[in-house]
C-alpha positions in Angstrom: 237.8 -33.6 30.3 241.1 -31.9 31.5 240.9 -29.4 28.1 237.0 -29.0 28.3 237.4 -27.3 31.9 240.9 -25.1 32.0 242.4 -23.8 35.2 240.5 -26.7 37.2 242.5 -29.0 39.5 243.9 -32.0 37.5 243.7 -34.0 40.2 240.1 -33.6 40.4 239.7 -34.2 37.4 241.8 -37.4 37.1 239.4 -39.0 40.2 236.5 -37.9 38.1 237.5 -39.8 35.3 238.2 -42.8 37.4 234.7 -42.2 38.3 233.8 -42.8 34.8 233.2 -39.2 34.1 235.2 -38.4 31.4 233.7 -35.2 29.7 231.3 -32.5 30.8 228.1 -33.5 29.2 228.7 -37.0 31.4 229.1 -34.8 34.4 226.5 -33.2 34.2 224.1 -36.3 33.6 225.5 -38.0 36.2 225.7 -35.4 38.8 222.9 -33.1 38.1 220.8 -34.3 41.1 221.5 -33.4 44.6 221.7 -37.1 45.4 224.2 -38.1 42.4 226.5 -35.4 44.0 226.3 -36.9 47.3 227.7 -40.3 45.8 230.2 -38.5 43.9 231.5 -36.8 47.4 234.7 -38.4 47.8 236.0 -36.3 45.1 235.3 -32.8 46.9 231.9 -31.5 46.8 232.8 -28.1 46.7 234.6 -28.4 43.4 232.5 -31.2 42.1 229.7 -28.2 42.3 231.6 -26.3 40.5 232.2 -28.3 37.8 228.7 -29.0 37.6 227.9 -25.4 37.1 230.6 -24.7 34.6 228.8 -28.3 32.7 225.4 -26.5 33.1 227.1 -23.5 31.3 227.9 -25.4 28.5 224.9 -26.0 27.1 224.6 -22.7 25.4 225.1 -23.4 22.3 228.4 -21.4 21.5 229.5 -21.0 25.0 232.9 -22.6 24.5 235.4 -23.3 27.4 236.7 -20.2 27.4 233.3 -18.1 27.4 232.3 -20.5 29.9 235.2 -19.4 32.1 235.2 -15.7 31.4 231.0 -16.0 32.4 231.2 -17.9 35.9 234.1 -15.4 37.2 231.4 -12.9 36.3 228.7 -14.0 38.6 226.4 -16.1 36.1 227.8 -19.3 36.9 225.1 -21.5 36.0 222.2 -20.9 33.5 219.9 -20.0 36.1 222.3 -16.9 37.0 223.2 -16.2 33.6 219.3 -15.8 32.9 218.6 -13.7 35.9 221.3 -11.1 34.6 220.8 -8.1 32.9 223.2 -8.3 30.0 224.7 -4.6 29.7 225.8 -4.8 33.5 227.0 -8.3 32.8 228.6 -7.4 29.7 230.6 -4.6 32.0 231.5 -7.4 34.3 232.9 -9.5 31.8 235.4 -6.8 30.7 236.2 -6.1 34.2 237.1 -9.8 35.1 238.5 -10.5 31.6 241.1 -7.1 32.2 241.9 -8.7 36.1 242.3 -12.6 35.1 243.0 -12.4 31.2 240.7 -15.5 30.4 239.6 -15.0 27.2 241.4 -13.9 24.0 238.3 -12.0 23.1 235.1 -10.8 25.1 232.2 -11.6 23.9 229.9 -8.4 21.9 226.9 -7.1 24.1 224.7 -8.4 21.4 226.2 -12.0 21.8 226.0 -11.1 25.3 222.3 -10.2 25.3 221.9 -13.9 22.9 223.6 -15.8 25.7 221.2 -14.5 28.5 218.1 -15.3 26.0 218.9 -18.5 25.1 219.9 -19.4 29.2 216.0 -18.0 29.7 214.3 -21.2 27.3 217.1 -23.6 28.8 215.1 -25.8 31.0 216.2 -25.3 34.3 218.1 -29.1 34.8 220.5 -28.5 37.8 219.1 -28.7 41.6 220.2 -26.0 44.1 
């Protein structure tokens, strides 16, 4: 999972996979209840939250680890957010972050933008708050 999620703590990420959690489509099955994260505590909720929402991310088709990065520093960390945003301010925001942080390479068009937040919109909503 280590090159699926860069810039996360490798530690973490080693105890997950002890866990048995080895990519993020297996996070996010197993901890995409409120109750599964509970039992996966010990390995920090906070960041175990995280990782959950960068997992939820990535099931935008074409969101790739990068995009998925660049997106949560920008405030739509989870498909719920990234459906609730209007894409030309988001699209701002990316450039903004991307400029501070340099995550991605590239940034991605408001037109792919605008895609992204429509196909977040027909995602089912899978990850409790």
């Amino acid at each position: 999972m280590t090159s699926q999620v860069p810039g996360v703590d490798s530690d973490l990420l080693g105890r997950l996979e002890v866990a048995g959690i080895k990519t993020t489509k297996a996070l996010f099955n197993r901890a995409a209840t409120r109750s599964e994260r509970r039992r996966l505590a010990e390995v920090a909720e906070d960041a175990l939250n995280k990782l959950v929402r960068l997992a939820d991310l990535a099931r935008i088709r074409g969101m790739g680890r990068m995009f998925v990065r660049l997106f949560s520093g920008s405030g739509a960390d989870c498909v719920a957010a990234l459906a609730a945003c209007d894409p030309g301010e988001l699209h701002v925001r990316l450039h903004a972050v991307n400029c501070q942080r340099a995550l991605s390479s590239v940034v991605p068009s408001l037109k792919d933008v605008t895609e992204y937040v429509e196909m977040a919109k027909e995602l089912p909503r899978a990850l409790e708050s």
